[in-house]
C-alpha positions as CSV (number, residue, x, y, z in Angstrom):
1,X,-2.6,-24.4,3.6
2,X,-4.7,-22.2,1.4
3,X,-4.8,-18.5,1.9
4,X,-8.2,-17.0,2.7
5,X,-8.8,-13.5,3.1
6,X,-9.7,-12.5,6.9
7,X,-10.4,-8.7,6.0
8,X,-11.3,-6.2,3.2
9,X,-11.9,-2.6,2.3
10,X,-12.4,-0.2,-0.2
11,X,-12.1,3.4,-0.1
12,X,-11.2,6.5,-1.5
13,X,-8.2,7.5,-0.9
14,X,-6.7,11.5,-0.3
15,X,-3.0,11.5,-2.7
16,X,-0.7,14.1,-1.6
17,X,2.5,14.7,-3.8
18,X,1.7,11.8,-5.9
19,X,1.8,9.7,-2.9
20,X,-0.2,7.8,-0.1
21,X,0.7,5.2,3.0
22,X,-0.2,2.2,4.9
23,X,2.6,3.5,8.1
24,X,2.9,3.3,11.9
25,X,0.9,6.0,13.7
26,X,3.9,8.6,13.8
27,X,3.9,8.7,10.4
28,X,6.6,10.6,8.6
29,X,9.2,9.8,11.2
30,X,8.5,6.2,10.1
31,X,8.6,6.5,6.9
32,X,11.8,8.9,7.0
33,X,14.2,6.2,6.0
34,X,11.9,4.6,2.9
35,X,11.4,8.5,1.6
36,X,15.4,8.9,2.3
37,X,16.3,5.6,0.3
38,X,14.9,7.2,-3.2
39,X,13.1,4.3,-3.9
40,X,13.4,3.5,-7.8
41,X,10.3,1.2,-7.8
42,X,7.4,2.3,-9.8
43,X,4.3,2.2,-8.1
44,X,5.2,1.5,-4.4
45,X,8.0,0.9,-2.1
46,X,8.0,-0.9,1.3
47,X,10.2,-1.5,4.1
48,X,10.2,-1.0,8.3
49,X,7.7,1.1,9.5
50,X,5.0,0.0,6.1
51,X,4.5,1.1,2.7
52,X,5.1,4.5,-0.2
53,X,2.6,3.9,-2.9
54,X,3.1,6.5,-6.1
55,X,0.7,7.3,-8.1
56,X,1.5,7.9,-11.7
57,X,-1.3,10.8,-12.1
58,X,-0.6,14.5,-10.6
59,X,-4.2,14.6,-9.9
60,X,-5.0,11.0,-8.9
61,X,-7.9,9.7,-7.1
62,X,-6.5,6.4,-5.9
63,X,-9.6,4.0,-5.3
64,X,-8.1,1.3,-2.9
65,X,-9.2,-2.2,-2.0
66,X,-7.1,-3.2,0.6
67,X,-7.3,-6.9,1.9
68,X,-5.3,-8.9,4.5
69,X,-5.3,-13.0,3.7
70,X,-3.8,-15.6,5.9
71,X,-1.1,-16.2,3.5
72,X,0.0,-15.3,0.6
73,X,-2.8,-15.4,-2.1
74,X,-2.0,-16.1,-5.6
75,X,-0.5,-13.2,-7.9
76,X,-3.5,-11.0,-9.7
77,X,-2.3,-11.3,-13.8
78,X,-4.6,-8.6,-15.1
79,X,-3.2,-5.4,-13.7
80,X,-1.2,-2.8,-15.5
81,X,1.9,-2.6,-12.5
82,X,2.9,-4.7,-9.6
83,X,5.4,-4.9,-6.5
84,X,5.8,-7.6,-4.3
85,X,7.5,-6.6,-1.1
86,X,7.6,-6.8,2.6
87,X,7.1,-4.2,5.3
88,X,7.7,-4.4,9.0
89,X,5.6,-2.7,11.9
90,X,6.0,-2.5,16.0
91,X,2.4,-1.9,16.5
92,X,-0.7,-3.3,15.1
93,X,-2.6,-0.5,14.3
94,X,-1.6,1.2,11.0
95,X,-2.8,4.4,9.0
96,X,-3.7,3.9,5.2
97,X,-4.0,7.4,3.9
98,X,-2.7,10.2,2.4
99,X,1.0,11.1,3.5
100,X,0.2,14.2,5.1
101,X,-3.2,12.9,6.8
102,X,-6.7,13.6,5.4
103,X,-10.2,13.0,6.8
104,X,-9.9,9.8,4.5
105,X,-7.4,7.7,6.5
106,X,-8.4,4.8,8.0
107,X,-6.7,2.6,11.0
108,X,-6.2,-0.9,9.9
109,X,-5.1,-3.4,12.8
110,X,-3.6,-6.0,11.3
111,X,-3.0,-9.3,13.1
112,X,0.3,-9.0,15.0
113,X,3.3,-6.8,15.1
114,X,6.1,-7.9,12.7
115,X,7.3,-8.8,9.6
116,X,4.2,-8.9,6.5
117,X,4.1,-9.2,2.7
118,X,2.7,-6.9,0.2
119,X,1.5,-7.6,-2.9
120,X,0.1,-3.9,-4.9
121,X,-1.1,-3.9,-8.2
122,X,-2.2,-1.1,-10.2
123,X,-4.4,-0.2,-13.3
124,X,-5.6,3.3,-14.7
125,X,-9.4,4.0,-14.5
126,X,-11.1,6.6,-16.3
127,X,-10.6,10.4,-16.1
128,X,-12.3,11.6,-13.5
129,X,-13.6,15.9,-13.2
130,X,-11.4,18.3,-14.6
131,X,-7.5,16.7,-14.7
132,X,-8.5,14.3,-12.1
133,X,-7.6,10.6,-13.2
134,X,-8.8,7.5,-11.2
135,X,-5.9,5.0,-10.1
136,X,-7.7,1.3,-9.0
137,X,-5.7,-0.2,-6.6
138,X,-5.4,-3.6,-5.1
139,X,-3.1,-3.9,-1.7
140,X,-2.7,-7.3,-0.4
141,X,-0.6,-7.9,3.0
142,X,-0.3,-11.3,4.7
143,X,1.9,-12.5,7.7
144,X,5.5,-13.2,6.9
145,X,8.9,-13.9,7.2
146,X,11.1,-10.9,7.0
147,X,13.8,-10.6,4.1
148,X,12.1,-11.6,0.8
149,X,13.2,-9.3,-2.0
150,X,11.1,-6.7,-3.2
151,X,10.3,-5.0,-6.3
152,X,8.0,-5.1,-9.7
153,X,6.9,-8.3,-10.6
């Protein structure tokens, strides 16, 4: 079966502390044991309750595509950084956003509760005003089976 990709977005997204999220609804209490774990992956980090993405700019301006396929789709070869990974949600309706909530978040229902994989890749863009530097980001989830390994790839 060939993966095909049932839903896409792109958006700006708010970075707080380096950092933004695709978590469950209550947010920081959800993410408490990724944060508490001191992730040592580069540019994300993902586990129950969804996903830590770190941007490598103080002053990012993450610009996010975010699409959800049927399956996994085939690895993206012309990005600077990459994590495969898998996440796990009890509800279907997830926040992508800055960690400490922004007008920018979005709700993202993905298509069950459960067990999903995450591909993220990352590239630099160009400098944006002032220090401001643009971070392009691809985030790829799909339907899975929980305990694949994550990390860079």
């Amino acid at each position: 079966m060939s993966a095909l990709i049932q839903y896409e977005v792109s958006l700006e997204v708010m970075a707080d502390f380096r950092q933004f999220v695709l978590v469950e609804p209550d947010g920081l209490a959800s993410l408490s044991p990724l944060i508490a774990a001191q992730p040592t992956q580069d540019i994300a980090f993902s586990g129950d309750g969804g996903v830590v993405f770190f941007c490598s700019h103080e002053l990012a301006e993450p610009h996010v595509v975010f699409q959800q396929w049927s399956a996994e789709p085939s690895r993206q070869d012309d990005w600077m950084k990459a994590y495969t990974g898998d996440f796990r949600t009890s509800v279907r309706d997830v926040t992508l956003g800055c960690l400490t909530g922004a007008p920018s978040d979005i709700t993202v229902r993905l298509p069950a509760v459960g067990a999903f994989g995450i591909s993220v890749y990352w590239k630099t863009g160009s400098t944006g005003a002032g220090d401001t530097a643009r971070e392009d980001w691809l985030i790829q989830v799909w339907p899975n089976r929980p305990g694949r390994m994550a990390g860079a790839v």
